[in-house]
TILUMDREN-135216 format. One line per field, with one value per residue: residue in three letters; residue number from 1; x, y, z of N, C-alpha, C, O, CB in turn. Coordinates in Angstrom, 1 decimal. Atoms other than C-alpha are relative to their C-alpha. Glycine has a CB too. Layout:
BEGIN
code	ALA; ...;
pos	NUM; ...;
nu	X; ...;
nv	Y; ...;
nw	Z; ...;
cau	X; ...;
cav	Y; ...;
caw	Z; ...;
cu	X; ...;
cv	Y; ...;
cw	Z; ...;
ou	X; ...;
ov	Y; ...;
ow	Z; ...;
cbu	X; ...;
cbv	Y; ...;
cbw	Z; ...;
This chain:
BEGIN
code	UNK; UNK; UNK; UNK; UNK; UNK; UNK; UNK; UNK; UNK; UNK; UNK; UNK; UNK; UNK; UNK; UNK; UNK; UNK; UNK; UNK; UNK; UNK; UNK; UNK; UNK; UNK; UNK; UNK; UNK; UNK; UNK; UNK; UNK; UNK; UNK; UNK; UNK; UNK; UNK; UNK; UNK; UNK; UNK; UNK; UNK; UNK; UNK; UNK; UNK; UNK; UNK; UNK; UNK; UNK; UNK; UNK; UNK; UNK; UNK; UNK; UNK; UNK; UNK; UNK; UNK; UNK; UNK; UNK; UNK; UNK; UNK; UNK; UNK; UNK; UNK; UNK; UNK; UNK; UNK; UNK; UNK; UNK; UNK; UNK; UNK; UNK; UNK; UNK; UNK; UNK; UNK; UNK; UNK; UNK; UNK; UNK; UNK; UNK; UNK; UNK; UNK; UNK; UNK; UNK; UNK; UNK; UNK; UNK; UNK; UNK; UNK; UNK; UNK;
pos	1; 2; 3; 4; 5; 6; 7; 8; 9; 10; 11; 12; 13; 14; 15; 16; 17; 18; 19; 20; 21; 22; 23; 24; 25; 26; 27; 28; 29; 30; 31; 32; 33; 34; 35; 36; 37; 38; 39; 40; 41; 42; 43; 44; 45; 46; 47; 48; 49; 50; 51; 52; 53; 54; 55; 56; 57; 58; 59; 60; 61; 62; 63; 64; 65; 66; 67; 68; 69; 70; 71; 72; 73; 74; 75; 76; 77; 78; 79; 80; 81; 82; 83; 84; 85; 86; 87; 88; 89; 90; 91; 92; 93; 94; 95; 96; 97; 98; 99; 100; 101; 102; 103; 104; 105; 106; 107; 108; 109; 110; 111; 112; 113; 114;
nu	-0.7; -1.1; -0.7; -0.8; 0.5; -0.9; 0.6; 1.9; 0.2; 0.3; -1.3; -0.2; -0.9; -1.6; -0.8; -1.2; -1.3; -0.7; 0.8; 0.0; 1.0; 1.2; 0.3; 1.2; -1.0; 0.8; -0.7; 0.3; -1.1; -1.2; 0.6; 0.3; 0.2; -0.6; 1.7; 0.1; -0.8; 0.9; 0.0; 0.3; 1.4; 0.5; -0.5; -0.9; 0.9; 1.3; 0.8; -1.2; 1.0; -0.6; 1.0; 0.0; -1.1; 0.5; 0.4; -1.2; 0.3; -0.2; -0.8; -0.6; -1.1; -0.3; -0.5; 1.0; 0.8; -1.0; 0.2; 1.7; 1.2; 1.8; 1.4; 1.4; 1.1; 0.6; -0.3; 1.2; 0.0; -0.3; 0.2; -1.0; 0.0; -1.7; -0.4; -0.6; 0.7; -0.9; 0.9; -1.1; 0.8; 0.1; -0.1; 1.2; -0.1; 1.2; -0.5; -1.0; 0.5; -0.8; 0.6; -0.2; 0.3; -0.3; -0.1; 0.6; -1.2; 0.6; 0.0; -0.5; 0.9; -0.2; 1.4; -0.6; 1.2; -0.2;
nv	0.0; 1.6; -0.6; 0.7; 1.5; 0.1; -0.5; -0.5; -1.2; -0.8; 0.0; -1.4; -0.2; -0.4; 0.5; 1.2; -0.2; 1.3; 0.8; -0.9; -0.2; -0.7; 1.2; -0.2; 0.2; -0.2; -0.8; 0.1; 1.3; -0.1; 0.7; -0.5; 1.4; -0.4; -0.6; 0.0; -1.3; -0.8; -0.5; -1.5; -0.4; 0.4; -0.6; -1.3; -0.8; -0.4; -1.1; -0.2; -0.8; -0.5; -0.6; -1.3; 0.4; -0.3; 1.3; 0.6; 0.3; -0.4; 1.2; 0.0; 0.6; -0.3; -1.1; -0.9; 0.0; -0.1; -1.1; -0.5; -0.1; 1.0; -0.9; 0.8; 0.2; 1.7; 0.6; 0.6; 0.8; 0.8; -1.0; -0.5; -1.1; -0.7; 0.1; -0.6; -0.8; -0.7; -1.1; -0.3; -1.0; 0.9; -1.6; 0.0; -1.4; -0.6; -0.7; 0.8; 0.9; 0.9; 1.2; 0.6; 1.4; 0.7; 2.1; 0.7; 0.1; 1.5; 0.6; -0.1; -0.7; -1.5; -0.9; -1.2; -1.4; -0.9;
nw	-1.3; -0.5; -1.4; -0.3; -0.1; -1.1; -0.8; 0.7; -0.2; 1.5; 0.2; 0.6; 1.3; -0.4; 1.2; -0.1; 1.2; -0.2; 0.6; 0.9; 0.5; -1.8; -0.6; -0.7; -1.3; -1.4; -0.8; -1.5; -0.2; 1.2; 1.0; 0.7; 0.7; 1.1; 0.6; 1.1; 0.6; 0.2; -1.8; -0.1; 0.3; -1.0; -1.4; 0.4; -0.9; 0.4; -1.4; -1.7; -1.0; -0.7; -1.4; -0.7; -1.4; -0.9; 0.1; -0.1; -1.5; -1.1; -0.2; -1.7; -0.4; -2.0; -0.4; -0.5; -1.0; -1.7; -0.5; 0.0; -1.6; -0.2; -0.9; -0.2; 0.7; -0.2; 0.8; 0.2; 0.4; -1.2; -1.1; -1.0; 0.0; 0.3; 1.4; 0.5; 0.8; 1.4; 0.6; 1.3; 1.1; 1.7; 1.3; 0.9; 0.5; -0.9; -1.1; -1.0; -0.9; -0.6; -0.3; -1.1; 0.2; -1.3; -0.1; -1.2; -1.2; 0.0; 1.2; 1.1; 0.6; 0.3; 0.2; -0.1; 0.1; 0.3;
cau	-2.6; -0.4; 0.4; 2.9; 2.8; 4.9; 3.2; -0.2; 1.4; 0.8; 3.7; 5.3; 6.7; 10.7; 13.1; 15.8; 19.3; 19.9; 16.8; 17.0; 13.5; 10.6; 10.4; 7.1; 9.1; 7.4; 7.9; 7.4; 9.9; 11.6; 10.2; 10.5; 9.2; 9.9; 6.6; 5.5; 6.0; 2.4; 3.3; 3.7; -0.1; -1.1; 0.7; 0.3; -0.7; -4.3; -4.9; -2.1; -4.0; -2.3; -3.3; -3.7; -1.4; -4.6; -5.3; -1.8; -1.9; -0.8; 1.9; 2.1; 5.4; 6.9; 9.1; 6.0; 4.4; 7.3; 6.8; 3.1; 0.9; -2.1; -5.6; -8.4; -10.6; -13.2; -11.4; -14.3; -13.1; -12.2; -13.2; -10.1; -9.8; -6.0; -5.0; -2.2; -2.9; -1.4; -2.4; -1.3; -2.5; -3.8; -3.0; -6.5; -7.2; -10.8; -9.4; -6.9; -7.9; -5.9; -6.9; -6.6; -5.6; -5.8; -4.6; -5.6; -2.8; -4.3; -5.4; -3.7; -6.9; -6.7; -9.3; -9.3; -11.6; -11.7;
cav	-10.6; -13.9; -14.3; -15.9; -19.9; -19.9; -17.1; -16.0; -12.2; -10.2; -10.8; -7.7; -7.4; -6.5; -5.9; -9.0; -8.4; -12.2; -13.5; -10.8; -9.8; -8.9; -11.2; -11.3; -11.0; -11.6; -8.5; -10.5; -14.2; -13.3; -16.0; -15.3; -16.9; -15.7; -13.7; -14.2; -12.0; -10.3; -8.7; -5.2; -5.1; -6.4; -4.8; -1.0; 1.9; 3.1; 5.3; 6.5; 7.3; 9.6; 10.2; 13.5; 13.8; 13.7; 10.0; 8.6; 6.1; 6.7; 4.0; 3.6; 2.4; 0.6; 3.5; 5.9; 4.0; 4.0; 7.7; 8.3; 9.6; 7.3; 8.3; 6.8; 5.7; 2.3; 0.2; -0.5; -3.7; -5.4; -2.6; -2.1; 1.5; 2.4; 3.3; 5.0; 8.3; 9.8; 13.3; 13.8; 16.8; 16.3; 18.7; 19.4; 21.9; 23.1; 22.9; 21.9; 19.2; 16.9; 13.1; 11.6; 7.9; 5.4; 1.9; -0.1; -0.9; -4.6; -5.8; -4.0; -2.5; 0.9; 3.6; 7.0; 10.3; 13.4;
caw	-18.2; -16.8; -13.3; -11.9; -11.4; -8.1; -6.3; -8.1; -8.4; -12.0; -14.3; -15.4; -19.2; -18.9; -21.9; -21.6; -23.3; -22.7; -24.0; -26.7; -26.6; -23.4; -21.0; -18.4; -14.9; -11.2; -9.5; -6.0; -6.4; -9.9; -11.9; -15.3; -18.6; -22.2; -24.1; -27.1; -30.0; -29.8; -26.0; -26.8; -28.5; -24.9; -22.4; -23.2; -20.8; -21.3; -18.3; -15.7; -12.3; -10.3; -6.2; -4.5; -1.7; 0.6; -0.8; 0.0; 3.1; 6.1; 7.5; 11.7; 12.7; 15.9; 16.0; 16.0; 18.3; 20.8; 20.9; 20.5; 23.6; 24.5; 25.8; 27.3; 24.4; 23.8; 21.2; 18.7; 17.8; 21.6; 23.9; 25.4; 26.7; 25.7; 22.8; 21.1; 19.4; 16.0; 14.4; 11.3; 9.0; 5.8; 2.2; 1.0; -1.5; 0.6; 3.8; 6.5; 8.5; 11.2; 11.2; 14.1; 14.2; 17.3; 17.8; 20.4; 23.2; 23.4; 20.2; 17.4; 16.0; 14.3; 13.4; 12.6; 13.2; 11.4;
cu	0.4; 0.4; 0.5; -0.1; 0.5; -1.0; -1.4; 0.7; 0.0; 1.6; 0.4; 0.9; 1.3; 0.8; 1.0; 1.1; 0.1; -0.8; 0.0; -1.8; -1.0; -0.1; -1.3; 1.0; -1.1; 0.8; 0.2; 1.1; 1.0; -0.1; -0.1; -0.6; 0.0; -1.6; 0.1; -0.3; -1.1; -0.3; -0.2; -1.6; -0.8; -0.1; 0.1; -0.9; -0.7; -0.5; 1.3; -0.7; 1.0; -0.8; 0.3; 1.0; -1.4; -0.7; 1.1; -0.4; 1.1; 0.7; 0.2; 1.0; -0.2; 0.2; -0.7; -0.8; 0.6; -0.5; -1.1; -0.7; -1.2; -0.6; -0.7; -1.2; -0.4; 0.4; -1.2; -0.2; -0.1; -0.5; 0.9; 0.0; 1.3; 0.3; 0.8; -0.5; 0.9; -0.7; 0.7; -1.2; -0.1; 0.0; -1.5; -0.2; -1.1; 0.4; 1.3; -0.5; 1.4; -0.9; 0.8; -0.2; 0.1; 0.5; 0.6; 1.2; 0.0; -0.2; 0.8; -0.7; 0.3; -0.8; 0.7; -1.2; 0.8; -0.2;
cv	-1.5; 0.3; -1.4; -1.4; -0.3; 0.6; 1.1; 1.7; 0.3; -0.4; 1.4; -0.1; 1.1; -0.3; -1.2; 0.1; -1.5; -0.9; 0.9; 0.3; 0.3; -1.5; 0.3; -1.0; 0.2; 0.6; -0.8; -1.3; 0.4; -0.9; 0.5; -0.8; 1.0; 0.6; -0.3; 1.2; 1.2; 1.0; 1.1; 0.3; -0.1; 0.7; 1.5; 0.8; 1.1; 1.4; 0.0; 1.2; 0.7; 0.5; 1.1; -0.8; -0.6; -1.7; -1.0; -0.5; 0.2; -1.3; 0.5; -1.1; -0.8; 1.3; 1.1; 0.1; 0.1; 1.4; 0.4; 0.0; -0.9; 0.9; -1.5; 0.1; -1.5; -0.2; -0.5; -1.9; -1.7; 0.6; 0.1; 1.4; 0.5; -0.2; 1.0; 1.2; 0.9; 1.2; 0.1; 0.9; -0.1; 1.6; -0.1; 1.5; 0.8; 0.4; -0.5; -0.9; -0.5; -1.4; -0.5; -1.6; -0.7; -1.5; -0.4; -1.0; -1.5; -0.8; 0.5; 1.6; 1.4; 0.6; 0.9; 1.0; 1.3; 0.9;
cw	0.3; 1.2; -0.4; 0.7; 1.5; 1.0; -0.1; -0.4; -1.6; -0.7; -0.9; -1.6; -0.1; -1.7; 0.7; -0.8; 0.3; -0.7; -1.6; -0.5; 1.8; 0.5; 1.1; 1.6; 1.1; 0.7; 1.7; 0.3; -1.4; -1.2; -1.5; -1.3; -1.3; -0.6; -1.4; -0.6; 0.0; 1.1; -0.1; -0.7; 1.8; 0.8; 0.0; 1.1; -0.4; 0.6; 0.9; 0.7; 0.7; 1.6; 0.1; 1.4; 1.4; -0.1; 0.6; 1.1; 0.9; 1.2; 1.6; -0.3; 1.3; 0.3; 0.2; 0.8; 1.1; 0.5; -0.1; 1.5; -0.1; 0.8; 0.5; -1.4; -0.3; -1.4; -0.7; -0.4; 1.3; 1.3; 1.0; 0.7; 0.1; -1.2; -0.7; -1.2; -1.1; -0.4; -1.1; -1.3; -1.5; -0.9; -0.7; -0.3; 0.8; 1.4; 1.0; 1.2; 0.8; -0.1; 1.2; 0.0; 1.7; -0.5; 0.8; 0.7; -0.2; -1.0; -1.6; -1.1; -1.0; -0.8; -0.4; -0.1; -1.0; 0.9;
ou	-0.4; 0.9; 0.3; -0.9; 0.0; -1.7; -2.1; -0.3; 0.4; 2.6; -0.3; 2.1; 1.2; 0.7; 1.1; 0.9; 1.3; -0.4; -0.3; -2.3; -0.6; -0.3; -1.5; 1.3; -2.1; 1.8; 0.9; 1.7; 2.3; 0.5; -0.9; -0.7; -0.2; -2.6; 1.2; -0.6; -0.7; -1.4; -1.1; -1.9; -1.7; -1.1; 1.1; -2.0; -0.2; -1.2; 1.7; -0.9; 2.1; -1.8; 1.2; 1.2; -0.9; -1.4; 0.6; -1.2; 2.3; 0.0; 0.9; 0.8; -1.0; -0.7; -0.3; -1.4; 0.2; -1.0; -1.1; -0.9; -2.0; -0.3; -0.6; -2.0; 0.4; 0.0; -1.8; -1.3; -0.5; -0.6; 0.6; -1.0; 1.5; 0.3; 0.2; -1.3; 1.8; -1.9; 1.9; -2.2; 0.7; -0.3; -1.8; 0.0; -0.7; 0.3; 2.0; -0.8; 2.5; -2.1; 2.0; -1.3; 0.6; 0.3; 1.7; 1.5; 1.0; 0.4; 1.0; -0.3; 1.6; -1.2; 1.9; -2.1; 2.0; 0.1;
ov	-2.3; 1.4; -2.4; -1.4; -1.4; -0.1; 1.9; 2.3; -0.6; -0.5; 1.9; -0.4; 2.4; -1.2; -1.2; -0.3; -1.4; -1.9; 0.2; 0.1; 0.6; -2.6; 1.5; -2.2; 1.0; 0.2; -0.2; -1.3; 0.2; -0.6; 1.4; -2.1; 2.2; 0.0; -0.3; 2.2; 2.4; 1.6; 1.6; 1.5; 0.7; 1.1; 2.0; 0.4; 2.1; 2.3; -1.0; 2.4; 0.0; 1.1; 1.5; -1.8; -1.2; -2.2; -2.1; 0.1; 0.4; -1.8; 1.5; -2.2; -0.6; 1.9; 1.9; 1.0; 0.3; 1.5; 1.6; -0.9; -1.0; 1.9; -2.7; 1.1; -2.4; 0.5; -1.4; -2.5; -2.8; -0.1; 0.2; 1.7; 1.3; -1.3; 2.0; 0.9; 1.7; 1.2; 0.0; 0.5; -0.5; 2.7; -1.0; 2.5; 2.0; 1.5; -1.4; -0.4; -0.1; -1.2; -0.5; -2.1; 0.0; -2.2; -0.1; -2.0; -2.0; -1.9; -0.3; 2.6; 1.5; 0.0; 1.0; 0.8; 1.5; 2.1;
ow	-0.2; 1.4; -1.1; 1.6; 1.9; 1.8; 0.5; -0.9; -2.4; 0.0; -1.7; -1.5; -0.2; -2.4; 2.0; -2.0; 0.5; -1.3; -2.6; -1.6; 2.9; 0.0; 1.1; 1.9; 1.0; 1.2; 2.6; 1.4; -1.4; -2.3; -1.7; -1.1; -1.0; -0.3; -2.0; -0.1; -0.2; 1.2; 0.5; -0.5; 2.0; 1.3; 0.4; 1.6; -0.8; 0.2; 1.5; 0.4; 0.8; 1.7; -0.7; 2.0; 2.4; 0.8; 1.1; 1.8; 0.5; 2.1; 1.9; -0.9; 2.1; 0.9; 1.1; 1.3; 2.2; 1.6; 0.1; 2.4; -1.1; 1.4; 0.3; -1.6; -0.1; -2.2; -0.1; -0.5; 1.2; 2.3; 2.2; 0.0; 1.1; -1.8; -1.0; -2.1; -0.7; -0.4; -1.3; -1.9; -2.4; -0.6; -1.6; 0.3; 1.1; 1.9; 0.5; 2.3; 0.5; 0.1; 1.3; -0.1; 2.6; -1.4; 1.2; 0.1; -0.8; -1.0; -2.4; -1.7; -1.0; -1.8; -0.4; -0.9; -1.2; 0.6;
cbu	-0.8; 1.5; -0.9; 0.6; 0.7; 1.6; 1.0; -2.1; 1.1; -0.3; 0.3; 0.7; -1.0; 0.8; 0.9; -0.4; 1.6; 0.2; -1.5; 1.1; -0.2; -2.4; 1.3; -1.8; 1.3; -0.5; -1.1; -2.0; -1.1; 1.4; -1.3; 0.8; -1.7; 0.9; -0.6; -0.7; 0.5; -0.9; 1.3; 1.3; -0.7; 0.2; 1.3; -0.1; 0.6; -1.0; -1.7; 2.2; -1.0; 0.3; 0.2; -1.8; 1.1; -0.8; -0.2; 1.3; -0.3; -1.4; 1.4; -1.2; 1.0; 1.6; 0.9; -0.6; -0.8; 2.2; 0.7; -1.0; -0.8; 0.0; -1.5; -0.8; 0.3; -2.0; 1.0; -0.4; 1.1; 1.4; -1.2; 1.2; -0.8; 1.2; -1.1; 0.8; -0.9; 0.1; -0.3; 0.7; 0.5; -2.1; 1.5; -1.5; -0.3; -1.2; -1.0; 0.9; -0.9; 0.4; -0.2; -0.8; 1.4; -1.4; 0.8; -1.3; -0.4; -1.0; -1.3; -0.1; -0.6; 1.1; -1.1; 1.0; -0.4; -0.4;
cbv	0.7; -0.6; 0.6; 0.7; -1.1; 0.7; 0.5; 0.1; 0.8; 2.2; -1.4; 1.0; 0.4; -1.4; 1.4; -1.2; 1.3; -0.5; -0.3; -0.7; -1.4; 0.9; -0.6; -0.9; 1.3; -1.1; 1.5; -0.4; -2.0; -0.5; -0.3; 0.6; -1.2; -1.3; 2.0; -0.9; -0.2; -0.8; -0.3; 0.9; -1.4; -0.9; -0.5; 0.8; 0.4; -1.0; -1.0; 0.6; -0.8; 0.9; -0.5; 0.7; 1.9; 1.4; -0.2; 0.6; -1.5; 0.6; -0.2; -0.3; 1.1; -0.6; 0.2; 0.2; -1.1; 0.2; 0.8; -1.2; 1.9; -1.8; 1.2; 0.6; 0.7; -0.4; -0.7; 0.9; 0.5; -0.3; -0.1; -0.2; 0.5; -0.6; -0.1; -0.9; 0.9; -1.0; 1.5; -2.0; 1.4; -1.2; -0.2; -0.8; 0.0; -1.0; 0.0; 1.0; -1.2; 0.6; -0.8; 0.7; -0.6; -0.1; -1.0; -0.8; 0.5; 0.0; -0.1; -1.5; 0.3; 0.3; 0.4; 0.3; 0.9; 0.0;
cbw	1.1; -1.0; 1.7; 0.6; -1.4; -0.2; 0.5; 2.0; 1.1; 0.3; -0.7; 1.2; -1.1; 1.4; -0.7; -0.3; 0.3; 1.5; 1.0; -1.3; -1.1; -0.2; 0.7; -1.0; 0.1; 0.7; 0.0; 0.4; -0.1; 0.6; 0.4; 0.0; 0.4; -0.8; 0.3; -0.1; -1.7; -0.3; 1.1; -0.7; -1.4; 0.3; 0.3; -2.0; 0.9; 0.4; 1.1; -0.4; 1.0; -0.9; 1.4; 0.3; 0.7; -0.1; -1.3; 0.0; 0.3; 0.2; -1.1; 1.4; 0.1; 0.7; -0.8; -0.6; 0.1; -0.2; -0.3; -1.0; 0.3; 1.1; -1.5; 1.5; -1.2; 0.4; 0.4; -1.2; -1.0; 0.1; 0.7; -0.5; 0.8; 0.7; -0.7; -0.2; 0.9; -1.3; 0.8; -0.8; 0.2; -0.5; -1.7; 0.8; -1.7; 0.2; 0.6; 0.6; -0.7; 1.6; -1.1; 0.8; -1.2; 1.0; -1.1; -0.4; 1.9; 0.6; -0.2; -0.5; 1.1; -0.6; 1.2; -1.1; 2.1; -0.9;
């Protein structure tokens, strides 16, 4: 593995019709730098993980928070008592749950109960 000299991120191995051969590209600035000939012994995939839908995260918006109802609850992180509340039901093969997210009016915070 080689990361990137600019911005530390992983470099990824890319065919190159220009360089005529793989090049080791930074997915994050573009940096690229030419591999040497031994790259495909290196770079091969061993293991491909796959999530359950019930692992995936769970992304709050502005736009979700514009319209999200608040409660009275104690922010664990500042103890504010307002805090925006999200439900969002999860796919699990055992059962059906709702998780319930908050984040806190005042600091940012964000939690979540089952």
């Amino acid at each position: 593995m080689e990361f990137c000299p600019k911005c530390g991120s992983l470099l990824v191995p890319k065919r190159n019709a220009k360089a005529k051969g793989i090049v080791l590209r930074c997915p994050s600035c573009g940096y690229e730098k030419k591999a040497e000939k031994n790259i495909a012994e290196r770079y091969q995939i061993k293991e491909r993980i796959e999530h359950k839908p019930s692992e995936l995260p769970v992304i709050i918006t502005e736009e979700t928070l514009a319209t999200a109802p608040t409660e009275h609850v104690v922010c664990p992180k500042c103890g504010h008592n307002m805090a925006y509340v999200i439900e969002v039901p999860t796919i699990d093969e055992e059962q059906d749950t709702i998780v319930t997210f908050y984040r806190c009016k005042k600091c940012g915070y964000s939690w979540r109960e089952v």
